[in-house]
Backbone as JSON Lines, residues from 0, in Angstrom:
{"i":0,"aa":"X","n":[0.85,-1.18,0.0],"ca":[0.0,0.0,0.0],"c":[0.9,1.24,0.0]}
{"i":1,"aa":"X","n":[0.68,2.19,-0.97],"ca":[1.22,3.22,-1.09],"c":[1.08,4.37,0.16]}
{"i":2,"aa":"X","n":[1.63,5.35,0.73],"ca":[2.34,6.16,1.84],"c":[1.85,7.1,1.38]}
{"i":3,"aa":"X","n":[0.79,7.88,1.87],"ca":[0.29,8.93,1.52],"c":[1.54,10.16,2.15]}
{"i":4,"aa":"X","n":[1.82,11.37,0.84],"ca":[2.51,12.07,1.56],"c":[1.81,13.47,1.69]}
{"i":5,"aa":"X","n":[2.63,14.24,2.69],"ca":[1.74,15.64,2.73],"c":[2.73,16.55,2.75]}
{"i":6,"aa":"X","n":[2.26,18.11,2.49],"ca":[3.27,19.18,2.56],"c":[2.86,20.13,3.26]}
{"i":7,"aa":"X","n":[3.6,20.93,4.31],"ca":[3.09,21.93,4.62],"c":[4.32,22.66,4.67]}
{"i":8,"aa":"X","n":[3.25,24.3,4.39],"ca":[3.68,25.37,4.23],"c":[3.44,26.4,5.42]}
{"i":9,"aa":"X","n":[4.24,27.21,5.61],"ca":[4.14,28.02,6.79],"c":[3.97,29.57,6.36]}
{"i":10,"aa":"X","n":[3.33,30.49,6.72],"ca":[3.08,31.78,5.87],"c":[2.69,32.48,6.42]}
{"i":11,"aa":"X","n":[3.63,33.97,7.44],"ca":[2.86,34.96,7.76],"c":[2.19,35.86,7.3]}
{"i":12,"aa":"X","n":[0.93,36.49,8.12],"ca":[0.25,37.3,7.49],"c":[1.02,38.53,6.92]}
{"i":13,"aa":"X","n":[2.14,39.15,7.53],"ca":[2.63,40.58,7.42],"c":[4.34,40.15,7.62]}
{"i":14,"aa":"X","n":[4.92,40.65,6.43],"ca":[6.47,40.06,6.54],"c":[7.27,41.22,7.13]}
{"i":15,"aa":"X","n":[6.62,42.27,7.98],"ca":[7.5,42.87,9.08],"c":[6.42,43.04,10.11]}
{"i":16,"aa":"X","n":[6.86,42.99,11.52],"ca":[6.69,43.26,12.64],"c":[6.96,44.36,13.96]}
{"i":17,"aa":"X","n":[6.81,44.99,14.19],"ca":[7.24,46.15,15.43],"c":[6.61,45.32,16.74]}
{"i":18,"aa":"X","n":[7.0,45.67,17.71],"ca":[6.71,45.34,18.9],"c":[5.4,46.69,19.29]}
{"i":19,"aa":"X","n":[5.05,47.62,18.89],"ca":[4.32,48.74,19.5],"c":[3.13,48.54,18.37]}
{"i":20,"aa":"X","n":[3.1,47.32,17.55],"ca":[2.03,46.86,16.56],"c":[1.08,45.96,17.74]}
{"i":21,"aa":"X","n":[-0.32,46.61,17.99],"ca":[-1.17,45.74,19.17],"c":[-1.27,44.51,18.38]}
{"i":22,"aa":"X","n":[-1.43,44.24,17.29],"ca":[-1.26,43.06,16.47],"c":[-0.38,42.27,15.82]}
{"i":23,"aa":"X","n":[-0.21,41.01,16.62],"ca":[0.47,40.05,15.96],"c":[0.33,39.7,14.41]}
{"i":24,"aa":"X","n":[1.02,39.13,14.03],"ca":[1.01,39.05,12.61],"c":[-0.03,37.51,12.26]}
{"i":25,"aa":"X","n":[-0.79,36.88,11.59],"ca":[-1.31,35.56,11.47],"c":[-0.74,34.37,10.96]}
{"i":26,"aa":"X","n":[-0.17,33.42,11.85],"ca":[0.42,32.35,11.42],"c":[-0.55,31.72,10.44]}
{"i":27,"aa":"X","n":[-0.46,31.02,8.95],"ca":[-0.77,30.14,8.82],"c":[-0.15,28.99,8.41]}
{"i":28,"aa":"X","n":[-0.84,27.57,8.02],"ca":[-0.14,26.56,8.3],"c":[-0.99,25.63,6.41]}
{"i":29,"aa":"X","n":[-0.53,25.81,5.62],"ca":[-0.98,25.34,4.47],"c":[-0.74,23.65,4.4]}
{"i":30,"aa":"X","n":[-1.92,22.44,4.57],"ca":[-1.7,21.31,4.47],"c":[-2.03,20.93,3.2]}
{"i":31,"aa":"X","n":[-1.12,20.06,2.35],"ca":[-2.05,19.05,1.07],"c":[-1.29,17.74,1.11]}
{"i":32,"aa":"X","n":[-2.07,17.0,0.89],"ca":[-1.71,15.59,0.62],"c":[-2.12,15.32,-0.77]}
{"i":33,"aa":"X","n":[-0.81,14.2,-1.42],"ca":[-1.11,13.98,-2.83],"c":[-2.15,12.7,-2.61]}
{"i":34,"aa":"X","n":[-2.14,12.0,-1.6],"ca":[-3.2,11.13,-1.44],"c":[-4.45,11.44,-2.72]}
{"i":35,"aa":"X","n":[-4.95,9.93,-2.88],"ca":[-6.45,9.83,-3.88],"c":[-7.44,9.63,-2.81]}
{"i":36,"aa":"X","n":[-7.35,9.74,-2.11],"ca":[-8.6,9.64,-0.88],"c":[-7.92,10.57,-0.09]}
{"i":37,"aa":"X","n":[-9.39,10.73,0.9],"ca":[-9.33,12.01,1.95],"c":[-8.09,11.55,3.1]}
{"i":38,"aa":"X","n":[-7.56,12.21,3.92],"ca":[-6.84,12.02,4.76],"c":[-7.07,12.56,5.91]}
{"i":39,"aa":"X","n":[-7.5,11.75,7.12],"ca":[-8.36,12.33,8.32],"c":[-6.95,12.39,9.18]}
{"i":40,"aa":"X","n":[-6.36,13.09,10.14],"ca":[-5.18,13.31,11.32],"c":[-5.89,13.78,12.3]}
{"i":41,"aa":"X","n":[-5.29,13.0,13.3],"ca":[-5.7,13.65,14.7],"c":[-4.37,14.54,15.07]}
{"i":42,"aa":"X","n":[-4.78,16.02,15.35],"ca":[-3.7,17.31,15.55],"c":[-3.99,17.32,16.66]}
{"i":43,"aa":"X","n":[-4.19,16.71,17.85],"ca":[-3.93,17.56,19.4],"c":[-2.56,17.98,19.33]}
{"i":44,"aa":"X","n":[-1.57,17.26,19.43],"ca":[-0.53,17.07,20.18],"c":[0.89,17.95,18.73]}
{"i":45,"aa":"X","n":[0.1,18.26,17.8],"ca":[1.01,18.47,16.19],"c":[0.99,19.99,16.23]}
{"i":46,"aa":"X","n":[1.75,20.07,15.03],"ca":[1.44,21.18,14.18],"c":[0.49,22.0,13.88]}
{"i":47,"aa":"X","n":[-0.37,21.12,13.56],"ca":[-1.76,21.0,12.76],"c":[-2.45,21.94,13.59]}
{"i":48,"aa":"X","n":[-2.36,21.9,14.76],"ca":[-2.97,22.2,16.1],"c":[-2.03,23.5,16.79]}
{"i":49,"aa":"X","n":[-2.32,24.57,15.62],"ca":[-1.12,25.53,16.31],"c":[-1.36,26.74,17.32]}
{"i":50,"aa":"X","n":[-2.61,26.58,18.14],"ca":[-2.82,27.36,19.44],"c":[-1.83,26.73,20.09]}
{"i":51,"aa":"X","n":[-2.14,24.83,20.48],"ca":[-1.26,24.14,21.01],"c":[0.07,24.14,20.53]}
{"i":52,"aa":"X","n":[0.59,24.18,19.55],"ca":[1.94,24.09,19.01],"c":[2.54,25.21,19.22]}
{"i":53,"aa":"X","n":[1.87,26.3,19.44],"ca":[2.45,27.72,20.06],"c":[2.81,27.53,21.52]}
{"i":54,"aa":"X","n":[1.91,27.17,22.09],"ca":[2.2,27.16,23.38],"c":[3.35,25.59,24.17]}
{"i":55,"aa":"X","n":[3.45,24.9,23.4],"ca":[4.39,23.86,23.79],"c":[5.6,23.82,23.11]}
{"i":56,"aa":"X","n":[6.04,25.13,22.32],"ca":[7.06,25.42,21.73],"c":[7.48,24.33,20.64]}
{"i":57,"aa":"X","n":[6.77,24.31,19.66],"ca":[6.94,23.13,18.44],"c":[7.57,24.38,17.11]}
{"i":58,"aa":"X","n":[7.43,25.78,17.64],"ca":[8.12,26.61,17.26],"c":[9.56,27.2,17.0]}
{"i":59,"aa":"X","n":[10.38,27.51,16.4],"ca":[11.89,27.9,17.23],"c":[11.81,28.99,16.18]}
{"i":60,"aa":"X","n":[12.31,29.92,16.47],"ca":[12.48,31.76,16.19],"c":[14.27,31.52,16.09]}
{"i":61,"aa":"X","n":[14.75,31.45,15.36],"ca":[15.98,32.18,15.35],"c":[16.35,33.27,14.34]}
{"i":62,"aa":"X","n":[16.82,34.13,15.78],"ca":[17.29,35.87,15.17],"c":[18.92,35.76,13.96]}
{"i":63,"aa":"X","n":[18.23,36.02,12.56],"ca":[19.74,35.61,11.54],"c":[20.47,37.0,11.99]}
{"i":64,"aa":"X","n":[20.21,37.77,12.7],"ca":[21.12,39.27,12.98],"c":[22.15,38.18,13.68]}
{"i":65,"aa":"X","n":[21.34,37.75,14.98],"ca":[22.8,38.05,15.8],"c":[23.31,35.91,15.71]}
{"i":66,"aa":"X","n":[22.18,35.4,14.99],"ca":[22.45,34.21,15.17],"c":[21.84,33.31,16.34]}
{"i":67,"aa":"X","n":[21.31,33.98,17.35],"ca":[20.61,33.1,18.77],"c":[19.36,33.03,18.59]}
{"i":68,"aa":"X","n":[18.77,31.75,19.08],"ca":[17.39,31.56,19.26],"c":[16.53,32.14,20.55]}
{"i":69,"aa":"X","n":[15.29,32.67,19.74],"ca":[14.83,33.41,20.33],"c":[14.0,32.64,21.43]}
{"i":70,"aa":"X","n":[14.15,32.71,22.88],"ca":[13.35,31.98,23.72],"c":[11.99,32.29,23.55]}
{"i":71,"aa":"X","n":[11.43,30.89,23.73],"ca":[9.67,31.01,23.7],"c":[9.56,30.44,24.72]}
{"i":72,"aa":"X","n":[8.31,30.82,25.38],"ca":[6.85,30.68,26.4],"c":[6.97,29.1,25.43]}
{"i":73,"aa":"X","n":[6.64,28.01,26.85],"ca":[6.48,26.91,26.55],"c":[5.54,26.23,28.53]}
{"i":74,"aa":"X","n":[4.36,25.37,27.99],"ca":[3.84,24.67,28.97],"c":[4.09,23.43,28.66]}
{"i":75,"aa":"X","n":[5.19,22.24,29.87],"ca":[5.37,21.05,29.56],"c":[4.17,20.27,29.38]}
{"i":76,"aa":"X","n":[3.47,20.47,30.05],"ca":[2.37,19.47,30.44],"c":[0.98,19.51,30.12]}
{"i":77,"aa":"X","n":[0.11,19.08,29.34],"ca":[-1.13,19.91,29.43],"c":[-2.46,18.46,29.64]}
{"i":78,"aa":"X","n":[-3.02,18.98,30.85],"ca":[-3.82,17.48,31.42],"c":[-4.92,17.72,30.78]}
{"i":79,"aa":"X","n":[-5.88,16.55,30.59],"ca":[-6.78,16.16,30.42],"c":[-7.13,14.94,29.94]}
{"i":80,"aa":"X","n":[-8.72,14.74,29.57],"ca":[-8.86,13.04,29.83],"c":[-8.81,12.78,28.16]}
{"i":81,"aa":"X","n":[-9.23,11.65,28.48],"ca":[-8.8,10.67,26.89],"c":[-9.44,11.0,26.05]}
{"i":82,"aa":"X","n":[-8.91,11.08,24.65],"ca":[-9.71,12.05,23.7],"c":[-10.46,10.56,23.08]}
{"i":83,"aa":"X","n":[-11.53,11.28,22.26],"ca":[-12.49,10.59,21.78],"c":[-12.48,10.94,19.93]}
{"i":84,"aa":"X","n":[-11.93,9.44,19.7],"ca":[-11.77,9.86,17.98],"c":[-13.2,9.6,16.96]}
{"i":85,"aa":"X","n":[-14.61,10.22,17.29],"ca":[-15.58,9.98,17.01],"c":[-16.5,11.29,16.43]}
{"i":86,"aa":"X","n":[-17.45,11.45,15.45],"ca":[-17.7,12.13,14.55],"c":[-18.86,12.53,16.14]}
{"i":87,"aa":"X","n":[-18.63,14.08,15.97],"ca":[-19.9,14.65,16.82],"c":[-19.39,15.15,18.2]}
{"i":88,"aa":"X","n":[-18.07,14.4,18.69],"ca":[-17.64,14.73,20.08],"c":[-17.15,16.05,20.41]}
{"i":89,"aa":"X","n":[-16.88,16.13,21.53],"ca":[-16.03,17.18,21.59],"c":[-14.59,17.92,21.08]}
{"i":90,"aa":"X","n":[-14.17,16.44,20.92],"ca":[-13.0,16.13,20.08],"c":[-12.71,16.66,18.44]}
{"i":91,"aa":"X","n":[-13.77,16.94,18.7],"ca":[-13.69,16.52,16.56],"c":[-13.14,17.27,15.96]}
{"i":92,"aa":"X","n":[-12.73,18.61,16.82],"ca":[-11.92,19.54,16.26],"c":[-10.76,19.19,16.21]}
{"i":93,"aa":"X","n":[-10.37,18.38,16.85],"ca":[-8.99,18.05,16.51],"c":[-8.6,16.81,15.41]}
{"i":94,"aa":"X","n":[-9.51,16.52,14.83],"ca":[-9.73,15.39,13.36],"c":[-9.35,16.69,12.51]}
{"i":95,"aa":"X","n":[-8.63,16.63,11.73],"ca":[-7.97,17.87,10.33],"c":[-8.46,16.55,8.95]}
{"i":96,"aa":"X","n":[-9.5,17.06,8.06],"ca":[-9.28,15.84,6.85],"c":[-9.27,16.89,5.81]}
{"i":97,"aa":"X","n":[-8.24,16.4,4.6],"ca":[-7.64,16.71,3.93],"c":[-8.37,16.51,2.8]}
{"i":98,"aa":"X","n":[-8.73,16.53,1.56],"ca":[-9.4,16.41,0.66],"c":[-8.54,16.14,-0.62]}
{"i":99,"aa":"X","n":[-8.31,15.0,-1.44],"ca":[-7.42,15.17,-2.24],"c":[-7.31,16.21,-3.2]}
{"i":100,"aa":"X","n":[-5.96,17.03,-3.68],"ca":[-5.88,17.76,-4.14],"c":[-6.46,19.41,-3.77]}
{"i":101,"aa":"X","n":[-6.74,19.18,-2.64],"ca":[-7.57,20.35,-1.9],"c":[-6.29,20.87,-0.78]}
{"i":102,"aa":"X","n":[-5.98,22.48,-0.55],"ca":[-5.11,23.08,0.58],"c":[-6.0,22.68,1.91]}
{"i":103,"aa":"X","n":[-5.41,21.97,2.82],"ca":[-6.64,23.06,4.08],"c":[-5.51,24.25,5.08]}
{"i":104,"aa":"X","n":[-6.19,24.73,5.45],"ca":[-5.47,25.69,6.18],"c":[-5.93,25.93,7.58]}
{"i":105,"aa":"X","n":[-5.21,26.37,8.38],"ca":[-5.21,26.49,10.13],"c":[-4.21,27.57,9.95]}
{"i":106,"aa":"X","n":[-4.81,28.43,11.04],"ca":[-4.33,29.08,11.39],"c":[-4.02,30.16,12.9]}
{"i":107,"aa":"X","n":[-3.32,31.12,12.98],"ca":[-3.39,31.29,14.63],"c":[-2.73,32.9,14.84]}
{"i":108,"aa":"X","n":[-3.22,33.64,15.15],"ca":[-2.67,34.48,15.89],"c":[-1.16,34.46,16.34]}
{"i":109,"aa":"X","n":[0.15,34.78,15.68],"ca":[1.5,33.83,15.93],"c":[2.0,35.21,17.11]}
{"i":110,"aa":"X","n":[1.61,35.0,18.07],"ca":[1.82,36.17,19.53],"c":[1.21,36.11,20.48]}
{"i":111,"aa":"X","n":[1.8,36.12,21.84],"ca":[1.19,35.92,22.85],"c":[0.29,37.52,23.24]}
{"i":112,"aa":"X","n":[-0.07,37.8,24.57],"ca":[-0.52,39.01,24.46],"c":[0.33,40.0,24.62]}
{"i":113,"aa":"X","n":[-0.05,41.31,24.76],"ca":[0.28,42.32,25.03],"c":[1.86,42.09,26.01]}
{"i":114,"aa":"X","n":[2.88,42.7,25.62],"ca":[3.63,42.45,26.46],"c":[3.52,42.94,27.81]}
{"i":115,"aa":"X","n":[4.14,42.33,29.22],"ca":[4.02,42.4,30.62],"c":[4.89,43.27,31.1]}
{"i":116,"aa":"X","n":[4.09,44.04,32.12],"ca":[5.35,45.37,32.09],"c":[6.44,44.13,33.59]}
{"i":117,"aa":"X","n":[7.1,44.57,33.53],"ca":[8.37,43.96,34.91],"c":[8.75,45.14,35.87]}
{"i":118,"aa":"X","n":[8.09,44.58,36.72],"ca":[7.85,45.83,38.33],"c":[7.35,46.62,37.61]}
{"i":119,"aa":"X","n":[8.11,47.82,38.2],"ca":[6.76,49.5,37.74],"c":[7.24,50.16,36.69]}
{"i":120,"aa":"X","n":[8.33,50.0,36.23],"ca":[9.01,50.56,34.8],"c":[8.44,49.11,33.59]}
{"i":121,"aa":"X","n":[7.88,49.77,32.3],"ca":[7.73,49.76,31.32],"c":[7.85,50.41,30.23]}
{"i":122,"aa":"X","n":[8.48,49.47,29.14],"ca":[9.07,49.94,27.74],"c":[8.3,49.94,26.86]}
{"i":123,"aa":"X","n":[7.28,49.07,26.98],"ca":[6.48,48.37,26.09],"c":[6.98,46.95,25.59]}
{"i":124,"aa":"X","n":[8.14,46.89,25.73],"ca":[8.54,45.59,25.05],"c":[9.34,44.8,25.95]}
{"i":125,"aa":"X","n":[9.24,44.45,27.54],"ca":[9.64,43.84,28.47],"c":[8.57,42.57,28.08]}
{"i":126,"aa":"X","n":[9.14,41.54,28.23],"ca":[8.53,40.19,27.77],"c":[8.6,39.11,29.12]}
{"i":127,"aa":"X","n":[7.77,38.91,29.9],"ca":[7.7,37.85,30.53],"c":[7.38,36.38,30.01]}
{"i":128,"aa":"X","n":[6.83,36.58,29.32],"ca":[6.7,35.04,28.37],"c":[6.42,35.1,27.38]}
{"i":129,"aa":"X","n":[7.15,35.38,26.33],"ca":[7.71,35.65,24.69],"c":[6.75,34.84,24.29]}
{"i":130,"aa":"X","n":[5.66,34.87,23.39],"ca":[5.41,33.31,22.4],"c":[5.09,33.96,20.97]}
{"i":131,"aa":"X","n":[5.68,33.3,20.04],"ca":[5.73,34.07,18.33],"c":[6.49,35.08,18.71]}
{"i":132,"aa":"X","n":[5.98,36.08,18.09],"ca":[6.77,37.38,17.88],"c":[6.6,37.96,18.33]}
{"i":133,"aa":"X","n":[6.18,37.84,20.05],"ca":[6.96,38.58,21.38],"c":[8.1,38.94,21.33]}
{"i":134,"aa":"X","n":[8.44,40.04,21.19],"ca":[10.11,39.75,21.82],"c":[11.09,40.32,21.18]}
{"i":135,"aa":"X","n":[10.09,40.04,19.84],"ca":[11.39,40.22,18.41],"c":[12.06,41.77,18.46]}
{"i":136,"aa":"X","n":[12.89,41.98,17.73],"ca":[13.58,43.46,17.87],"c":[13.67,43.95,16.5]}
{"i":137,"aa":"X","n":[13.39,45.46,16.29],"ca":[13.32,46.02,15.38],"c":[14.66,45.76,14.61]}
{"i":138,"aa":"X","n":[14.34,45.92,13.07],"ca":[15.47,46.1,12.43],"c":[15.98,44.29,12.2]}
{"i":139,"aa":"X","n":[15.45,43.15,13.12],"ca":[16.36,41.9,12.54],"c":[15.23,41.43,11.75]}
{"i":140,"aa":"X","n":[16.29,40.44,11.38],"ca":[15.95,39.45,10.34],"c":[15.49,38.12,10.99]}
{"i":141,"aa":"X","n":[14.5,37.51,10.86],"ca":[14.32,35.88,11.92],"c":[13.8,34.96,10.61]}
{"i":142,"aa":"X","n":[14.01,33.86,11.33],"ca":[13.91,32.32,10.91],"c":[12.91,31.67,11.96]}
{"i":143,"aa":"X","n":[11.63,31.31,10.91],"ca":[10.8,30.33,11.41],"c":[11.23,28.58,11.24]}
{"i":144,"aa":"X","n":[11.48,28.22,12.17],"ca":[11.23,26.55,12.07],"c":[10.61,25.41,12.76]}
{"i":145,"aa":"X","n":[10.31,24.64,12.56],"ca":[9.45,23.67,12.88],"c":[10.55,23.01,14.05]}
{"i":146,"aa":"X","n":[10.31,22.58,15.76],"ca":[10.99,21.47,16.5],"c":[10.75,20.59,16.05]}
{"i":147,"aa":"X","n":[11.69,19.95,16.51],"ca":[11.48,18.38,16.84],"c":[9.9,17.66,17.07]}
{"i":148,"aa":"X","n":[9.64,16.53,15.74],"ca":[8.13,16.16,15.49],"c":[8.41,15.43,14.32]}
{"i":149,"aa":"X","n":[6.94,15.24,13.61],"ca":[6.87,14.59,12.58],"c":[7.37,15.89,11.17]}
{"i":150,"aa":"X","n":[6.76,17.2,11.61],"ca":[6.72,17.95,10.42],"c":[8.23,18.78,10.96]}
{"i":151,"aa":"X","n":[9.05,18.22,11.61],"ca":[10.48,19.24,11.76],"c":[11.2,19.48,10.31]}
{"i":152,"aa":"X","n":[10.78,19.05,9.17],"ca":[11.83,19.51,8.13],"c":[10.59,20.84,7.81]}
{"i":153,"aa":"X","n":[10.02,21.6,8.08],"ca":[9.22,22.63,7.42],"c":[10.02,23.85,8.5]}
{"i":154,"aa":"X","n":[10.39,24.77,7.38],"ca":[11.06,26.43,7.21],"c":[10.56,27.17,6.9]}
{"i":155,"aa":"X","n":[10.24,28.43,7.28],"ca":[9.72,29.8,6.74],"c":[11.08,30.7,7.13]}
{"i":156,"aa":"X","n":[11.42,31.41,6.27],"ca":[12.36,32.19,5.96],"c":[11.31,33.58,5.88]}
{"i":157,"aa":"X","n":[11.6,34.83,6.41],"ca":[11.09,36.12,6.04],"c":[11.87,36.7,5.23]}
{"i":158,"aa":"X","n":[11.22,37.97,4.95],"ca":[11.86,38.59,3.66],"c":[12.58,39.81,4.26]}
């Protein structure tokens, strides 16, 4: 039996950023499979699933100015009970099906909120827990990439 394969693409909404922008820029996440039939994935724990993939750092930011990766906001652990892989549940949002020859797309807000001021002085851009493009600094250049997973060979390069 043939190996269905898939591609994804990574694509921000806005290819520059300021920190004094109340708006993050919009991650999206372009899936296709060359598959001849539909292709159903369960995304809790993926990519696919990039509220979650933001927040468990499946992300890595590295700044090409100075060369270091940019720390992200990451939660190890996230509880709850056993998911249910069944049409109608609560779950079902996390079933992604693919349509042959069809894009689907997901997408996310790629920024945590408003940055946190630290004690009583604020800059606007003091970051207690960086996630996306928290953090970033005027004037560089960054590199989106995929961690460690199934989809770690996927790159977004900015312009």
């Amino acid at each position: 039996m043939p190996v269905a394969e898939i591609s994804i693409k990574l694509q921000l909404s806005q290819p520059t950023h300021h920190y004094s922008n109340p708006v993050a820029p919009e991650l999206s996440i372009t899936v296709t499979s060359d598959s001849d039939k539909p292709l159903t994935m369960f995304t809790w724990s993926t990519l696919l699933n990039p509220k979650l993939a933001l927040l468990r750092n499946h992300f890595i930011i590295t700044d090409l100015t100075t060369g270091v990766e940019v720390p992200q906001f990451a939660i190890s652990c996230i509880r709850r009970g056993i998911f249910k892989r069944v049409r109608g549940c609560e779950d079902e949002k996390y079933l992604l099906t693919i349509e042959p020859g069809l894009p689907k797309v997901v997408s996310i807000s790629f920024g945590g909120k408003r940055p946190l001021p630290k004690g009583s002085e604020w800059d606007g851009r003091v970051i207690h827990s960086a996630a996306g493009v928290d953090g970033l600094e005027p004037g560089h250049r960054y590199r989106l990439d995929v961690a460690e997973g199934p989809f770690a060979h996927v790159v977004a390069v900015g312009d």
